[in-house]
BAVEXLUM-174162 format. One line per field, with one value per residue (C-alpha): residue number from 0; residue in three letters; chain; x, y, z. Coordinates in steps of 0.05 Angstrom, whole numbers, always signed. Layout:
<rs>
zaro <- [NUM	...]
voke <- [ALA	...]
voba <- [A	...]
x <- [X	...]
y <- [Y	...]
z <- [Z	...]
</rs>
This chain:
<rs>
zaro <- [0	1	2	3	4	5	6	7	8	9	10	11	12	13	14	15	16	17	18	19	20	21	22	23	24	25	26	27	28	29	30	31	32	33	34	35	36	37	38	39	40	41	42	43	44	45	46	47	48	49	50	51	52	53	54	55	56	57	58	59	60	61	62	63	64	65	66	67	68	69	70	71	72	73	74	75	76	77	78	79	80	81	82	83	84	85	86	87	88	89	90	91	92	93	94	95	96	97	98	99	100	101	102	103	104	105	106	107	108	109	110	111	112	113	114	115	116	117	118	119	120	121	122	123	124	125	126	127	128	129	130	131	132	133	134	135	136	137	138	139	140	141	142	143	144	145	146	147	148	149	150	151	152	153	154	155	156	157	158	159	160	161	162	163	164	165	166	167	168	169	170	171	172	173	174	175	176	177	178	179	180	181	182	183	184	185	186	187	188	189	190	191	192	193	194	195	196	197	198	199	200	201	202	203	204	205	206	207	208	209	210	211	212	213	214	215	216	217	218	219	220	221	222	223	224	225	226	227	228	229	230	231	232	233	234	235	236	237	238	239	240	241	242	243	244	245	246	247	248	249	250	251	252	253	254	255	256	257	258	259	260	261	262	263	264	265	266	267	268	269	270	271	272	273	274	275	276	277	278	279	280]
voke <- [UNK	UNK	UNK	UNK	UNK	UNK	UNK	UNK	UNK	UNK	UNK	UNK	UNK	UNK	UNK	UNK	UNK	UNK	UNK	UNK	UNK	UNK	UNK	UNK	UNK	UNK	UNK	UNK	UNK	UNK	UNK	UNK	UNK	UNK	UNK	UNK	UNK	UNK	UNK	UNK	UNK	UNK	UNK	UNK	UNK	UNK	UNK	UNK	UNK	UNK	UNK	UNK	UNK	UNK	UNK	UNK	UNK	UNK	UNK	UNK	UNK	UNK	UNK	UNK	UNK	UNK	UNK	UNK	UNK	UNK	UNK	UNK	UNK	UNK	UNK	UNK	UNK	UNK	UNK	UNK	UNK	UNK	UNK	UNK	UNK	UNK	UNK	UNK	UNK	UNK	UNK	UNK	UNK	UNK	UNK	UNK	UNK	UNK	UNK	UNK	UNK	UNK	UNK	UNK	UNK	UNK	UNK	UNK	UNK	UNK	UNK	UNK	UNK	UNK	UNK	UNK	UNK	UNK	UNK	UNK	UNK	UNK	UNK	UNK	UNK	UNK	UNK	UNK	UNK	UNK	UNK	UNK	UNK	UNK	UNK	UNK	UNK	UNK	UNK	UNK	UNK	UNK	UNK	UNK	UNK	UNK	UNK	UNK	UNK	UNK	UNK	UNK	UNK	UNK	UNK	UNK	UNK	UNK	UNK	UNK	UNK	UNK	UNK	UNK	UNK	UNK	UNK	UNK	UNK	UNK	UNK	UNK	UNK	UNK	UNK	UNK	UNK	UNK	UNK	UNK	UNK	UNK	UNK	UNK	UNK	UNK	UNK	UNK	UNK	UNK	UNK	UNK	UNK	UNK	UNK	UNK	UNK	UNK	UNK	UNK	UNK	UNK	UNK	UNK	UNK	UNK	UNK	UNK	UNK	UNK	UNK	UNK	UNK	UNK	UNK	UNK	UNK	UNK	UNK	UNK	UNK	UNK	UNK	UNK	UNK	UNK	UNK	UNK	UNK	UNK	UNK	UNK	UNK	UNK	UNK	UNK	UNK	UNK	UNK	UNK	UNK	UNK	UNK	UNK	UNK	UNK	UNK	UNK	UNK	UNK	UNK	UNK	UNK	UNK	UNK	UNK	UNK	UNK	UNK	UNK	UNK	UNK	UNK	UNK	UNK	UNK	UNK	UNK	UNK	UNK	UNK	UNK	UNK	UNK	UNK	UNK	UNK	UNK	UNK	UNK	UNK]
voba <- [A	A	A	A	A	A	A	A	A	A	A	A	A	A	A	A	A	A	A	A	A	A	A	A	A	A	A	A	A	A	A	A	A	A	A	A	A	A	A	A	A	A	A	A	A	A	A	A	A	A	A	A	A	A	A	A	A	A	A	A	A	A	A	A	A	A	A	A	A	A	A	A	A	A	A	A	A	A	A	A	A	A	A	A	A	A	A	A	A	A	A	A	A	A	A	A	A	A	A	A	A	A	A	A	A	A	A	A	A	A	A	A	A	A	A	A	A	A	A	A	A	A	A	A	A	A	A	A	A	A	A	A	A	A	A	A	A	A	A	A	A	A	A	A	A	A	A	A	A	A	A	A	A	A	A	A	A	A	A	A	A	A	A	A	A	A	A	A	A	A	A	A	A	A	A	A	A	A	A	A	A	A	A	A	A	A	A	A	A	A	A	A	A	A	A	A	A	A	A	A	A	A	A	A	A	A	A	A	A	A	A	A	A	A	A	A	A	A	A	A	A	A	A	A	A	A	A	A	A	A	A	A	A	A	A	A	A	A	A	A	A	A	A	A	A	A	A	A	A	A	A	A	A	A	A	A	A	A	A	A	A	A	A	A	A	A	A	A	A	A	A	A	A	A	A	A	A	A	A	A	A]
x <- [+658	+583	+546	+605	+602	+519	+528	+578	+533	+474	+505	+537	+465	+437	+502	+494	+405	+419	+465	+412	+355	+393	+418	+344	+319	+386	+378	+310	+279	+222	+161	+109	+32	-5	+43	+3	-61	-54	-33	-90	-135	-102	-119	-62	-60	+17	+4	+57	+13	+30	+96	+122	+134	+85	+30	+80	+119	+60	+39	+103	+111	+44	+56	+118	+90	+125	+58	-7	-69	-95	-50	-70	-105	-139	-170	-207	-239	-260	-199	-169	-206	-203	-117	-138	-179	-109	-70	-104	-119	-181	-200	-227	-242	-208	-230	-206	-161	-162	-109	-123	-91	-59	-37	-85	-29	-61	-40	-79	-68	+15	+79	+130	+206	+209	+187	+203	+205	+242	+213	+138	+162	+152	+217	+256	+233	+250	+325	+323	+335	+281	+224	+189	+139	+160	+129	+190	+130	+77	+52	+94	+34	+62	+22	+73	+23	-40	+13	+30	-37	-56	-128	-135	-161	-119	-130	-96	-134	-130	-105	-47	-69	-77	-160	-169	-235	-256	-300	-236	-182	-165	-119	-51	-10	+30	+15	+49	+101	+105	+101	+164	+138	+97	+33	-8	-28	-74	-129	-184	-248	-288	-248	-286	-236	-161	-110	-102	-28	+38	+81	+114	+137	+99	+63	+105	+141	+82	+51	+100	+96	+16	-52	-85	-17	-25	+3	+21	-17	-56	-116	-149	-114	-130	-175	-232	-237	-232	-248	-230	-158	-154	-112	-44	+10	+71	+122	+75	+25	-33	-47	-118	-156	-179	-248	-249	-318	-320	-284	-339	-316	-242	-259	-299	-252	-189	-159	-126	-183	-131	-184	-222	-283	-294	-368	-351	-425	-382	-386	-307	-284	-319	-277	-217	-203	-136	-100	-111	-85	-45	-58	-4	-3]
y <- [+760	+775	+725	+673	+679	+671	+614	+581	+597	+563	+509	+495	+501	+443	+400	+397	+405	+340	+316	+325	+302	+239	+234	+249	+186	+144	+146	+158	+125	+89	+115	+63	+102	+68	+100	+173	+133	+109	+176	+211	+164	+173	+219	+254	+262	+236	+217	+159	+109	+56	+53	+103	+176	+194	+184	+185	+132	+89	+93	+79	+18	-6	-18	-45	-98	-78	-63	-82	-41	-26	-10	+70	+73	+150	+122	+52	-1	+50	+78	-1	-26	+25	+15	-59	-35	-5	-50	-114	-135	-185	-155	-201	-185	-178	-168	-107	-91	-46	-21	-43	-22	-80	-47	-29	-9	+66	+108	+83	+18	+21	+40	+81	+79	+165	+232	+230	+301	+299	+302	+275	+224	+160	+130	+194	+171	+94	+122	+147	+93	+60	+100	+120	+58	+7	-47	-66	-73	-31	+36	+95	+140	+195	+197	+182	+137	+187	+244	+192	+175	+200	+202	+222	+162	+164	+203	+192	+190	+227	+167	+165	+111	+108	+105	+86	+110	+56	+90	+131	+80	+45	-8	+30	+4	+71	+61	-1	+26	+82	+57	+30	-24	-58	-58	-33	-80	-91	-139	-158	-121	-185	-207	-206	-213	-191	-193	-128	-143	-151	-170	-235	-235	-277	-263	-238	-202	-164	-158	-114	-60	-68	-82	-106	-143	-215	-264	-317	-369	-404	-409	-389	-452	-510	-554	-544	-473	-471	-551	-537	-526	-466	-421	-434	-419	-379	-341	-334	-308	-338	-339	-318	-349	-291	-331	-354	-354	-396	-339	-329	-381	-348	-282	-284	-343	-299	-269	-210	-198	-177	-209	-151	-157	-108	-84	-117	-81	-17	+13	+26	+42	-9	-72	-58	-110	-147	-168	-233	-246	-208	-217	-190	-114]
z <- [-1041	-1012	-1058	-1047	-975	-975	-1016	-972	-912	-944	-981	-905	-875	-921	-905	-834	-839	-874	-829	-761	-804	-821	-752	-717	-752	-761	-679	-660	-602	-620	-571	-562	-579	-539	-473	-490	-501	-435	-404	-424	-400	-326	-272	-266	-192	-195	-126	-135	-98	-157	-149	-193	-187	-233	-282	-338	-314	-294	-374	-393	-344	-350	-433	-414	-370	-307	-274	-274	-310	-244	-205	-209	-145	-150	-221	-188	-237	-289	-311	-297	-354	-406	-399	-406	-468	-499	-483	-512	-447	-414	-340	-292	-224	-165	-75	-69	-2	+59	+110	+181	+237	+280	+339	+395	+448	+445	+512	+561	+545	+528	+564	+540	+564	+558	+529	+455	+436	+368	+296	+296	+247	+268	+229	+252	+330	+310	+308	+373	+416	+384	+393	+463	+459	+512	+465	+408	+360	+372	+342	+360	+342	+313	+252	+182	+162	+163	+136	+79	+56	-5	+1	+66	+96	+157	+218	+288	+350	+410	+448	+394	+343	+271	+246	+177	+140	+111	+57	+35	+39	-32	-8	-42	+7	+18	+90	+96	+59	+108	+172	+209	+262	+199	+244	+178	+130	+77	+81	+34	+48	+55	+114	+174	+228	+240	+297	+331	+344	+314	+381	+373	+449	+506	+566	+614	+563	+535	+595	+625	+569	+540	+567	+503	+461	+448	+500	+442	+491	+437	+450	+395	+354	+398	+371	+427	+407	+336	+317	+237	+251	+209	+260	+270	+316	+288	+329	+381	+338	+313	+235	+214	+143	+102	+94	+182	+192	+253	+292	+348	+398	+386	+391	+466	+494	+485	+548	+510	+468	+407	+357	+309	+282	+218	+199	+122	+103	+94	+33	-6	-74	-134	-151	-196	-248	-261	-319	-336	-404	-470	-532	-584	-597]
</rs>
């Protein structure tokens, strides 16, 4: 009866060893290699920054094609190229961005309508009643953009404004992402000038709730000021090139003085590369 019973037992433990072995490979999921190739080659500071909610799913997305080799942020131009390198891939180079700040209605220069003394969110303060800042577009300084930042880039000022370290700031975008009243945005770093304003009301409108917002009287577009016709007139704001270089005349003429100049000399991360073309795996 023993010996029966131990043979039953182990002629019942090959039956169903061969049933999961057969099964394990009858049904197993096919992992690409190159996803652990590009994993290791990663940071892993899972900081999401590239859009996914970790470094694992960036390698898996990334040899998927759903994302670019450089979009990880924290691992800049070299770690860029050597994903390009496993996955077949021919970098060229790309201006790399930074976040700018295009709101300059800072305390002294800005109304608000009352005391917000909720959550220092500022997309928890847009819900209430739409946020203390008497201005419908401007910054409601309470600091979700600096608290978002993964690379600490972003500070807020005493007068209740976002600064962004320029040396620190690698143009993820999170920022943008983050902040309610879209008055971050990412420019490239060779642009010398931006508007400090995201207001699309006029004079008297913007007047009556910030100092420094832009009056939409366009100026800066008329041919006298800027002859090349390169600025343009759109919901009462005007439209900056990326390459303006004319900008001067603009710049001193306008009555707001909502026109930034950026010191491009500043040193930022190196140049990360973008994919260009695929060749078969």
């Amino acid at each position: 009866m023993l010996l029966a019973s131990i043979i039953s037992l182990g002629v019942l433990g090959l039956i169903f060893g061969g049933g999961l072995a057969y099964a394990a490979r009858r049904f197993a999921v096919k992992v690409d290699p190159r996803i652990a190739e590009v994993e290791e080659v990663l940071p892993g500071a899972n900081c999401a920054a590239c859009g996914c909610i970790g470094c694992s799913a960036f390698a898996e997305a990334v040899v998927q094609g759903k994302v670019p080799c450089n979009g990880c942020v924290p691992g800049g131009a070299d770690v860029a190229r050597r994903v390009a390198e496993i996955l077949g891939v021919e970098a060229e180079e790309k201006i790399p961005t930074v976040a700018v700040v295009r709101c300059r209605g800072d305390r002294e220069n800005a109304r608000e309508r009352f005391r917000y003394e909720g959550v220092m969110d500022c997309r928890a303060a847009l819900l209430t009643g739409g946020g203390a800042k008497a201005c419908a577009y401007g910054c409601l300084g309470l600091g979700s953009c600096a608290a978002a930042c993964p690379f600490d880039a972003i500070t807020m000022s005493d007068q209740g404004l976002p600064v962004v370290d320029e040396q620190k700031c690698t143009g993820c975008g999170v920022c943008v992402q983050t902040c309610p009243r879209g008055i971050m945005e990412l420019i490239p770093r060779t642009q010398k000038v931006y508007l400090g304003c995201v207001s699309h009301d006029k004079t008297k409108a913007v007047k009556g709730v910030c100092d420094v917002g832009c009056i939409g009287c366009g100026l800066c577009s008329r041919p006298k000021i800027t002859p090349s016709g390169v600025v343009r007139m759109e919901d009462n704001l005007p439209v900056l090139p990326a390459d303006w270089s004319a900008y001067a005349p603009a710049v001193e003429k306008c009555p707001s003085k909502i026109f930034v100049v950026r010191d491009t000399t500043a040193t930022g991360p190196a140049d990360t590369p973008t994919c260009a073309s695929v060749s078969n795996p």
